[in-house]
Each structure stands twice: as C-alpha cells, then as structure tokens.
C-alpha positions as a Markdown table, in Angstrom:
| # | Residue | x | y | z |
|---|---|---|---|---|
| 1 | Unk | 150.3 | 70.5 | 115.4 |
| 2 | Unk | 151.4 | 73.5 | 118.0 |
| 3 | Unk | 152.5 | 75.8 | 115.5 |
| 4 | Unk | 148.8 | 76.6 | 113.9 |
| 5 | Unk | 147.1 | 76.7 | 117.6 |
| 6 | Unk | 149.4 | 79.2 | 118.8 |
| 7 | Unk | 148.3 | 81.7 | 116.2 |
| 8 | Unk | 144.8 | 80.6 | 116.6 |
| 9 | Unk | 145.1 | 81.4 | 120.2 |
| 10 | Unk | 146.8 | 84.9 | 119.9 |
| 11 | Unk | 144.0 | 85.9 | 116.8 |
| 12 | Unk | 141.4 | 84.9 | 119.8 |
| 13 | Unk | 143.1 | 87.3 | 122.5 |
| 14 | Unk | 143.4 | 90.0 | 120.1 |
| 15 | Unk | 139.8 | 89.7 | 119.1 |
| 16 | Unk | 138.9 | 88.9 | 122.8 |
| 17 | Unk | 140.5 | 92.5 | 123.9 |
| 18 | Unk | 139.3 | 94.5 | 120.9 |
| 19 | Unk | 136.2 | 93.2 | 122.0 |
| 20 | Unk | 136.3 | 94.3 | 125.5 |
| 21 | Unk | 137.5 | 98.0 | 124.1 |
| 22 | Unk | 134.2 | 98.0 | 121.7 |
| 23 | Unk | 132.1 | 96.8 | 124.6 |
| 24 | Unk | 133.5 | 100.0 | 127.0 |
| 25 | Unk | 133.3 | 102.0 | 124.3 |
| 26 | Unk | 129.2 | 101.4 | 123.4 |
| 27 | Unk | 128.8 | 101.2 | 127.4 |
| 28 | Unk | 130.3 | 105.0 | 127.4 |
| 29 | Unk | 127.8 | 105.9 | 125.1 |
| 30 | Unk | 125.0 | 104.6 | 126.4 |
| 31 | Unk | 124.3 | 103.3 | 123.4 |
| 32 | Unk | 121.6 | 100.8 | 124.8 |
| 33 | Unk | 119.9 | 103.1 | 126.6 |
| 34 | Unk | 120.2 | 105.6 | 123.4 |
| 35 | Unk | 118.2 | 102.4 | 121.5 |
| 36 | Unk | 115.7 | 101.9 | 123.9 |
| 37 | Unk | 114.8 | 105.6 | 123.4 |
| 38 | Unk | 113.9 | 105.2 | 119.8 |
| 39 | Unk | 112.1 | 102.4 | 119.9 |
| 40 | Unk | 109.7 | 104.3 | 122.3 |
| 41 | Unk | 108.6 | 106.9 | 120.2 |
| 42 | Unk | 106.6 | 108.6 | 123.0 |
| 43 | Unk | 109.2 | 108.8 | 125.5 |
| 44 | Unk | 111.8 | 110.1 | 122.9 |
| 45 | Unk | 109.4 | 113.0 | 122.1 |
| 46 | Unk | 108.7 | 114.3 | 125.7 |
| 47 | Unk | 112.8 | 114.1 | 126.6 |
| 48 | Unk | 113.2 | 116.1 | 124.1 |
| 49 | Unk | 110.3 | 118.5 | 124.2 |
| 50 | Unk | 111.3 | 118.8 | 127.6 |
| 51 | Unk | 115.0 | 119.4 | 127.0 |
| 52 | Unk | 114.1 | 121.9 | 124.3 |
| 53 | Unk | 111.2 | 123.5 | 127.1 |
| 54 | Unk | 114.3 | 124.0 | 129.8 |
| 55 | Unk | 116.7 | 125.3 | 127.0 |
| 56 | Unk | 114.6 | 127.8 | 126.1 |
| 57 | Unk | 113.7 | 129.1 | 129.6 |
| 58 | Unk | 117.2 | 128.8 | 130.2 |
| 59 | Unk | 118.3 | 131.4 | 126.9 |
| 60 | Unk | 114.9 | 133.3 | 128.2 |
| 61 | Unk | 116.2 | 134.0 | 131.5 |
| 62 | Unk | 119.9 | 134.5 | 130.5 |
| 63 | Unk | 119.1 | 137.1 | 128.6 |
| 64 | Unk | 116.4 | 138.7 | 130.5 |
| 65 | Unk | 119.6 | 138.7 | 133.1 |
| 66 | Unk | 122.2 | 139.9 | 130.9 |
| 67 | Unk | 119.5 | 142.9 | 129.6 |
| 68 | Unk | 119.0 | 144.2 | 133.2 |
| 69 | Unk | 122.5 | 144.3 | 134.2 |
| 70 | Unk | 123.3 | 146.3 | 131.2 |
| 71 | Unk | 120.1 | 148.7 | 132.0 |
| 72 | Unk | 121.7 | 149.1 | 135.5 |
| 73 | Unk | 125.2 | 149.9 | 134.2 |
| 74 | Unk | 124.0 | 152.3 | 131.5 |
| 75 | Unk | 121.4 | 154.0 | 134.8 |
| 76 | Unk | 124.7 | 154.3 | 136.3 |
| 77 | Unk | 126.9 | 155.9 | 133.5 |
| 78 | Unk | 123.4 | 158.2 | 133.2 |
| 79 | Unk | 124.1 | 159.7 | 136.8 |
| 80 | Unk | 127.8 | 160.5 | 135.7 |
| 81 | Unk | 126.8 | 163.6 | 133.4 |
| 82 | Unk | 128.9 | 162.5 | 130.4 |
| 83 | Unk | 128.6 | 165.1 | 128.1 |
| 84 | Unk | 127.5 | 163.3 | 124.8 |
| 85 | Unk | 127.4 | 159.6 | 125.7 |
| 86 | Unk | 125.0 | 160.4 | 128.6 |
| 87 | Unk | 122.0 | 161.9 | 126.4 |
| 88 | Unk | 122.3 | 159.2 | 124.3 |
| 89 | Unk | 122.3 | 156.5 | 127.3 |
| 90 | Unk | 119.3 | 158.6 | 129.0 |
| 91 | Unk | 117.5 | 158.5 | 126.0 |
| 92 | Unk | 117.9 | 154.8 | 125.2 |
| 93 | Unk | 117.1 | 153.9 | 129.2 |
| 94 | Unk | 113.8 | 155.8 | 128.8 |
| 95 | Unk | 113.1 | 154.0 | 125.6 |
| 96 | Unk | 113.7 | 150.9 | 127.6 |
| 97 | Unk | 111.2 | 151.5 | 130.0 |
| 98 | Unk | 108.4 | 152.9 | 128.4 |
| 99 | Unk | 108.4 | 149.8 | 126.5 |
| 100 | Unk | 108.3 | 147.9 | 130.2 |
C-alpha cells in the first residue's frame, strides 16, 4: 500500500511548486490588477488617454528640445564664416525664424 502513495505524494509536490511558480509569475504581472482594469471600462479609458496625453507632450517637448539645440549649433557654425556650408546654414536659420 506505500508504493502508490509515494508517487501520489511526489505528483502533489510537483503540482504544489509548479503552482507556486504560476502564482509568482501572474503576481509579476499584475495580472489581477490588469483584470480589474477591464472590467472598468471607464477607468481603462482615462489611464490610457492619460498615458497617451503625457506621451505625446513628452515627444512634443523632446523634439521641440532636440530642434532648438540644433538651431543653436547651426547659429554657431553661421558665425564661423564657412565658405559654402555657412550660406546655406544662414539661409535655413532665417527660414527657421521667420516661420517663428
């Protein structure tokens, strides 16, 4: 009678432990949390409106950043009299800021 419990026993350990992995695993991923969220179809939509609102002031800002340290550069490379580049930079800064 001991030989089919001890197989019985080790089949309920493994399960036991794979069970405990699953359970971290779904707790990593907030999973829960990640349900609760869809059945609330109001809250879902203003996370993410609101995510996609400070993503796109984020990229907004970036790039308005990233745009005026090139102007600045380019100003720069302007005041250094390079013979053919430096028309061509002058001409594109003033572009730049008649459309400001």
């Amino acid at each position: 009678m001991r030989g089919p419990s001890k197989p019985s026993e080790f089949i309920l350990n493994r399960l036991y432990r794979q069970t405990g992995r699953l359970l971290q695993e779904i707790d990593k991923f907030n999973l829960a949390e990640y349900m609760e969220l869809l059945n609330n179809p109001r809250r879902f939509f203003w996370v993410n409106f609101l995510g996609g609102v400070g993503r796109g002031l984020g990229a907004a800002l970036g790039a308005t950043l990233v745009a005026a340290i090139v102007v600045t550069i380019l100003r720069r490379l302007v005041l250094l009299n390079l013979p053919i580049i430096g028309d061509y930079i002058a001409e594109l800064i003033q572009i730049v800021q008649d459309h400001l």
